[in-house]
C-alpha positions as CSV (number, residue, x, y, z in Angstrom):
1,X,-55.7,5.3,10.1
2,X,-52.1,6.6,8.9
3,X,-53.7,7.7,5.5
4,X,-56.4,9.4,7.4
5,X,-54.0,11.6,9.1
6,X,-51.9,12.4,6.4
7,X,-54.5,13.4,4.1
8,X,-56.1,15.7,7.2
9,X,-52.0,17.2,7.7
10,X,-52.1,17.7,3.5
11,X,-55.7,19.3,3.6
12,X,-54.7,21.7,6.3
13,X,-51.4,22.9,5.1
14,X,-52.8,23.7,1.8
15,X,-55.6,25.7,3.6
16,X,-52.7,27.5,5.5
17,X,-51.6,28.1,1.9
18,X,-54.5,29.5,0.8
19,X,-55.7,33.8,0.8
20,X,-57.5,35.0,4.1
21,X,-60.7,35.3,2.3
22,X,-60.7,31.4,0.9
23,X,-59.6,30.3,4.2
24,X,-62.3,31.5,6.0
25,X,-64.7,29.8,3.8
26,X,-63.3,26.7,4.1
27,X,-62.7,26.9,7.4
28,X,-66.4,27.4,8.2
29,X,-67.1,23.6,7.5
30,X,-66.3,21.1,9.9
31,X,-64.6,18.7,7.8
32,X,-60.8,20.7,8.6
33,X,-61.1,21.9,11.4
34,X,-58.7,20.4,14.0
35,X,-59.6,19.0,17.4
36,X,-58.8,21.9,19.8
37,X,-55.2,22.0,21.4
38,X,-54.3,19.8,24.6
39,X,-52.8,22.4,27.2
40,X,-49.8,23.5,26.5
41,X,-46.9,22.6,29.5
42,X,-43.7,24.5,29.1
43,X,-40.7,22.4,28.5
44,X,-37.0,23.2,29.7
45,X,-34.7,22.3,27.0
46,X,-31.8,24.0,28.7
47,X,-29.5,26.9,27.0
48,X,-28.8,24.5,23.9
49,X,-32.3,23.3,22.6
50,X,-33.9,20.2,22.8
51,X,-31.4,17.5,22.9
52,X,-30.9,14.2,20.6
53,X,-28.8,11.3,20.8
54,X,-27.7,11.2,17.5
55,X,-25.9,8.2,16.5
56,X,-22.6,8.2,14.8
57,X,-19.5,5.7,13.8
58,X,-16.7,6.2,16.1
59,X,-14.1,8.3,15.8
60,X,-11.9,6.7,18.0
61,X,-9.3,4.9,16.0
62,X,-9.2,8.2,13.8
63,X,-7.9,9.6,16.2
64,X,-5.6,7.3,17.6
65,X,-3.9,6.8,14.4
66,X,-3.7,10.7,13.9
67,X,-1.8,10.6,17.4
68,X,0.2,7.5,16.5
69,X,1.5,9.5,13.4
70,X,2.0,12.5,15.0
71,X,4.1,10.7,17.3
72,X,5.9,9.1,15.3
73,X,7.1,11.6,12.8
74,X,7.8,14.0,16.0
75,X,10.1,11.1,17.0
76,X,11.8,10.8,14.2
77,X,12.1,14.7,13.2
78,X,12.8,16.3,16.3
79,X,16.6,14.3,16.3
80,X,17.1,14.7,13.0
81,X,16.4,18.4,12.9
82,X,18.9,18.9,15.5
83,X,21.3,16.8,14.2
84,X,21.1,18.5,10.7
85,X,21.7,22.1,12.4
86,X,24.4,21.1,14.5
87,X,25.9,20.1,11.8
88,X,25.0,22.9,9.3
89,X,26.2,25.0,12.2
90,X,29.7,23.5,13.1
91,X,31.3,21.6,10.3
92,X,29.0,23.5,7.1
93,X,29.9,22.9,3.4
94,X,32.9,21.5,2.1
95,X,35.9,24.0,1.2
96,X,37.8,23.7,-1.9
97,X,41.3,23.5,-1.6
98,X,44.6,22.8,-3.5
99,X,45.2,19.1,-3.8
100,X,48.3,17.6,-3.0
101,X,50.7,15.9,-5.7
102,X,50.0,12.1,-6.4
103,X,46.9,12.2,-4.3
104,X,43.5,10.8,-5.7
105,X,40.6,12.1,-4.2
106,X,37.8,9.2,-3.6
107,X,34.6,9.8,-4.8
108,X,32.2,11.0,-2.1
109,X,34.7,14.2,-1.3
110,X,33.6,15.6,-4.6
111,X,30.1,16.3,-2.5
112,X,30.0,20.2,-0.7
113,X,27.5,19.5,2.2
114,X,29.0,16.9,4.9
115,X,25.3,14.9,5.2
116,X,25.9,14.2,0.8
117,X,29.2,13.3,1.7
118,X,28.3,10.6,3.9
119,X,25.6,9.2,2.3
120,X,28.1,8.8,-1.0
121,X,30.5,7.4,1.3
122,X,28.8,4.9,3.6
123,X,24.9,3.8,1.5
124,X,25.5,4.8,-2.0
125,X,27.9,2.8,-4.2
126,X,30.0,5.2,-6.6
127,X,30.2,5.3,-10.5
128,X,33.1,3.1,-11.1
129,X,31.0,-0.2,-8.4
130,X,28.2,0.0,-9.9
131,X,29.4,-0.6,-13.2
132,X,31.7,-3.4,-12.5
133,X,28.3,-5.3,-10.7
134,X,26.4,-4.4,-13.8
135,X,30.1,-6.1,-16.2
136,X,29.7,-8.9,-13.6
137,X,25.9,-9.3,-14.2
138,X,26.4,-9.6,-17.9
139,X,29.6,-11.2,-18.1
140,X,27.3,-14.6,-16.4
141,X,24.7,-14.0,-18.6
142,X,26.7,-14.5,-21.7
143,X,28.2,-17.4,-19.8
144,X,25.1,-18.9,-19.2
145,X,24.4,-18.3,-23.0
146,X,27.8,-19.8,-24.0
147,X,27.1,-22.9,-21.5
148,X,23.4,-23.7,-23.2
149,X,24.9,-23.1,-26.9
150,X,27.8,-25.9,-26.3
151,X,24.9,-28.1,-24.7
152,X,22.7,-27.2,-27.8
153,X,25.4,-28.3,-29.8
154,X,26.3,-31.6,-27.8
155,X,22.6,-32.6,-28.0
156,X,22.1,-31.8,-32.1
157,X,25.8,-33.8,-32.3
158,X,24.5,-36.8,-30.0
159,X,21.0,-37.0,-32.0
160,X,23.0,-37.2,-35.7
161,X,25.2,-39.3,-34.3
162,X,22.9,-41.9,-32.5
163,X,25.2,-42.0,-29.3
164,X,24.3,-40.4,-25.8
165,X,23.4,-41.7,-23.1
166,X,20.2,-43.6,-24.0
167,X,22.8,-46.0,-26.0
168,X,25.1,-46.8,-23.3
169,X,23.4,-49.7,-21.7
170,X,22.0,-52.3,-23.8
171,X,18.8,-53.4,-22.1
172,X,18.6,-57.5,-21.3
173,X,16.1,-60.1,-23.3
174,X,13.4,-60.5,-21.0
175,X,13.4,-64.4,-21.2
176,X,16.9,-64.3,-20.0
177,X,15.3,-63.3,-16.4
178,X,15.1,-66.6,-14.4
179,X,11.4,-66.4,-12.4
180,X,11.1,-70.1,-10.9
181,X,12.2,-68.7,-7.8
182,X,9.3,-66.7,-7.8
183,X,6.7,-69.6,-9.0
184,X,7.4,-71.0,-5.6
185,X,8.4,-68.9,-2.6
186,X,8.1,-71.4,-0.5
187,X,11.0,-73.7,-1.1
């Protein structure tokens, strides 16, 4: 039945194809023509054409995690905007200035812009820390080496030797261990 009505929708659009003249012949036979049209109601669609429910995934959580991040970075840059122009507006860049006799200046007041300054001073370690953590980390390595070469050295000594601690305790003759208690638990 389906590949009936295919096969009449195929013959008729190629006769739809075809010049006026060949039409007209073919036409004349019954074996394409149609059955004749039911009447024709008119159909309100509206102003915006026949409407479909078209299914789609949700866009819900899209959106709620746009929001969430335009929240959030709004939250955080709104303050620290402000905070950066008040103080690009009232305290600006660093001055330079004679420096007094004997004094040392510490490192972070080498910085021009008052934000650098404070990061070097309060979250960023200067030059001089972080090499004395980086002396301390390989000063105990190369105790830790020192500590495994005198106890590669005990062991070789201890193995040439035939002492350690494997030769401390001389183990007992097993028929020196008295077991008539345990023939008769009993008694």
């Amino acid at each position: 039945m389906a590949g009936m009505s295919l096969l009449r929708s195929a013959a008729a659009s190629l006769v739809s194809r075809l010049q006026p003249v060949q039409r007209a012949v073919l036409g004349r036979s019954g074996l394409l023509r149609r059955a004749p049209p039911a009447a024709k109601v008119p159909v309100r669609y509206g102003s915006h054409g026949k409407r479909l429910f078209v299914i789609t995934p949700s866009t819900y959580y899209d959106k709620r995690f746009l929001q969430l991040c335009k929240f959030y970075a709004l939250l955080t840059a709104i303050p620290a905007g402000i905070a950066i122009a008040l103080i690009n507006i009232f305290i600006g860049p660093a001055e330079l200035v004679e420096i007094p006799e004997g004094y040392v200046p510490d490192p972070y007041e080498y910085y021009q812009h008052p934000i650098t300054r404070f990061l070097a001073r309060n979250i960023y370690h200067d030059y001089q820390q972080s090499y004395e953590q980086e002396m301390c980390l390989i000063h105990v390595e190369n105790e830790k080496r020192m500590l495994r070469l005198y106890e590669n050295a005990a062991r070789r000594s201890m193995r040439q030797n035939g002492d350690g601690p494997w030769y401390q305790f001389e183990t007992l003759d097993k028929n020196l261990i008295d077991n008539s208690p345990k023939a008769r638990p009993d008694e």
